[in-house]
One Martini backbone bead per residue (centre of mass of N, CA, C, O) as a GRO file, in nm:
protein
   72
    1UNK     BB    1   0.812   7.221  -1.650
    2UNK     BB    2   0.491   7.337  -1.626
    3UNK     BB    3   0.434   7.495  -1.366
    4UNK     BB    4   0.551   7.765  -1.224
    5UNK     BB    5   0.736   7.767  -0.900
    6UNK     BB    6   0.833   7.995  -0.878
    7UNK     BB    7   0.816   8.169  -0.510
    8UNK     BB    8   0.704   7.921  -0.412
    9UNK     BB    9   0.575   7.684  -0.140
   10UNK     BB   10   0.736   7.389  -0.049
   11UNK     BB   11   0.644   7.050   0.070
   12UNK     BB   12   0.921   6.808   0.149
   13UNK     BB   13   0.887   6.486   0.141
   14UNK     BB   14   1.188   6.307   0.163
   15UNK     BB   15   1.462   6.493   0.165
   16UNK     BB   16   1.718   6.322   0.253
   17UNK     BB   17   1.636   6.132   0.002
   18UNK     BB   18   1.610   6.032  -0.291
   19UNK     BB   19   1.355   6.165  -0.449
   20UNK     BB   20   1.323   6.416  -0.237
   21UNK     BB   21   1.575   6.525  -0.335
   22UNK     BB   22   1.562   6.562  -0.627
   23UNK     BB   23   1.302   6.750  -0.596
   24UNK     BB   24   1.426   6.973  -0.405
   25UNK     BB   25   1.650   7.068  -0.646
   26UNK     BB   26   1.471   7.120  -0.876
   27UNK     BB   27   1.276   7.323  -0.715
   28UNK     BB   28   1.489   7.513  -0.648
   29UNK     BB   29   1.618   7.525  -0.934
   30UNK     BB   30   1.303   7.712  -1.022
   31UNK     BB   31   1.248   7.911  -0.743
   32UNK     BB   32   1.182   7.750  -0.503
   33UNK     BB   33   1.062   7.731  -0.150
   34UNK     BB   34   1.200   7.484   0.040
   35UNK     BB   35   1.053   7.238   0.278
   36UNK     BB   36   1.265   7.019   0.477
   37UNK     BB   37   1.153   6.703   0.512
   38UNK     BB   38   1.281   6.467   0.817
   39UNK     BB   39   1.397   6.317   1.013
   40UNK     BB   40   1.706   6.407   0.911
   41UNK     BB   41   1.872   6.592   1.004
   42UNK     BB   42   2.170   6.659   0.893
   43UNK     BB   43   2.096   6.579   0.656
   44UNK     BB   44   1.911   6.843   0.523
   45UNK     BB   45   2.114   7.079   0.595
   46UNK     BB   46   2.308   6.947   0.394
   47UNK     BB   47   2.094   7.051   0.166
   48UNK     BB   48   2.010   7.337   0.279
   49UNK     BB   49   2.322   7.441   0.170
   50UNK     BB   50   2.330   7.288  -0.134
   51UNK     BB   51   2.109   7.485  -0.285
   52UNK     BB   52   2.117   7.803  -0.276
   53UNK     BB   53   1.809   7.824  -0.171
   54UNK     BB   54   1.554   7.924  -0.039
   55UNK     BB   55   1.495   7.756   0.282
   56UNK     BB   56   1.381   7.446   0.505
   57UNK     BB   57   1.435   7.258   0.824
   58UNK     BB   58   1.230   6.973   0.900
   59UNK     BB   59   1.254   6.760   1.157
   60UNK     BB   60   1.042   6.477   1.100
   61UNK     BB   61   0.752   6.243   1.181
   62UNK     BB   62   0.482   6.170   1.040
   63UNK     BB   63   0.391   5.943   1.236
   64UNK     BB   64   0.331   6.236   1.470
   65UNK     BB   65   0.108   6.444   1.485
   66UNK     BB   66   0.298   6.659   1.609
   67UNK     BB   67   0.491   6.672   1.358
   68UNK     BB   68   0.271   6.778   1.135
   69UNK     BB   69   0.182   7.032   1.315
   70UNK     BB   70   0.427   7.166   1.274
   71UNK     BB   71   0.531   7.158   0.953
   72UNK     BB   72   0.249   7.354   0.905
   0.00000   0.00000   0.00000
């Protein structure tokens, strides 16, 4: 990566599957502390968990709302 992300919160949307999944992954493991969103409570979870990095699981539905303002 370019700029280190070491320390920082990153807030990724869709990250319950596909490449959300794997930016979570990679950013998780340069240092980032990631808010894993996505519908799917359980992938989340299931995700942050095997992270081993300091995370939140939120899940929303960015089409909601009230979900965005949650998220955020």
């Amino acid at each position: 990566m370019g700029e280190s992300v070491a320390g920082k919160v990153i807030i990724m949307t869709g990250a319950s599957s596909g490449i959300g999944r794997a930016a979570a992954r990679l950013l998780a493991r340069e240092g980032a502390m990631v808010a894993l969103v996505a519908r799917d409570s359980s992938r989340l979870r299931s995700l942050g968990e095997a992270l081993g990095a300091p995370s939140i699981v939120v899940p929303a539905d960015l089409a909601e709302p009230g979900d965005t303002d949650r998220m955020v």
